[in-house]
C-alpha positions in Angstrom: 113.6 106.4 120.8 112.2 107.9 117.6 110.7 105.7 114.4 112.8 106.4 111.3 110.9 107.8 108.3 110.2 105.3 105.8 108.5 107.0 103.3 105.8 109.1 102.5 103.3 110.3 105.0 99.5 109.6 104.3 99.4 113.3 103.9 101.8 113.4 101.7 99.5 110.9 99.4 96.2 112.5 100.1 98.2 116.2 98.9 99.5 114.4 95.7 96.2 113.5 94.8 94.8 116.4 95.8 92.2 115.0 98.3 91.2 117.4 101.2 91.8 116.5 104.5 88.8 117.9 106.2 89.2 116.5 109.9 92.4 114.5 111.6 92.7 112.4 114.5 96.2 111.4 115.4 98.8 110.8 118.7 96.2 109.0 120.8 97.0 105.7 122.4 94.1 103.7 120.8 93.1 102.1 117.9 91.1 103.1 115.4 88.7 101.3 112.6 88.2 103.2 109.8 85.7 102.3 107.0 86.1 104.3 103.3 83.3 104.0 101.4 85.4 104.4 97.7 81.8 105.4 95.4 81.3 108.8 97.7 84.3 109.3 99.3 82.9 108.8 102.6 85.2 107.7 105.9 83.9 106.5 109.4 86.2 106.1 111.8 85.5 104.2 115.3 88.4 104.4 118.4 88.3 101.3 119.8 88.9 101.9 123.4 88.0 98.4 124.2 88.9 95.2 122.4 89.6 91.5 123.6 92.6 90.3 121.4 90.2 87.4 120.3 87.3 90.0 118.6 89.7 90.5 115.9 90.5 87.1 115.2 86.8 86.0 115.4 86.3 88.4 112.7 89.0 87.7 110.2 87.4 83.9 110.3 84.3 84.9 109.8 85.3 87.1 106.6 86.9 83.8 105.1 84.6 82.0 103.7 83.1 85.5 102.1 86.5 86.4 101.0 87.2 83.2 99.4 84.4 83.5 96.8 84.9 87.0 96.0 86.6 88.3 92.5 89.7 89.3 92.8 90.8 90.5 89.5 91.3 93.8 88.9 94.0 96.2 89.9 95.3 97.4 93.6 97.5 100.7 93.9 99.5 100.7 96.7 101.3 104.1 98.0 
């Protein structure tokens, strides 16, 4: 079974806006985190071979209280 294509790629995106793609890492069977740092440009990425289904969870509720005091006016562009 194949996914349908529902839009444009990432790279599609990143060529629009003429951002270089300067290393990939794609078709693996594990997750990844990836951290962007918007004020350089800078992006980690972490493959998360290992993860309980509870980490992420922890986390998220340990953001909230953070997340609910922070402004959030401004503008978001989603592609």
């Amino acid at each position: 079974m194949s996914a349908a294509k529902t839009g444009p790629s990432p790279s599609d995106y990143l060529r629009q806006e003429e951002i270089p793609v300067v290393a990939q890492d794609l078709f693996d069977v594990y997750r990844r985190k990836v951290y962007f740092f918007p004020s350089t440009g800078k992006v980690l990425m972490k493959v998360l071979h290992h993860l309980k289904n509870n980490t992420i969870i922890e986390r998220e509720k340990s953001s909230m209280p953070r997340l609910s005091q922070a402004d959030t006016s401004g503008e978001v562009e989603l592609f």
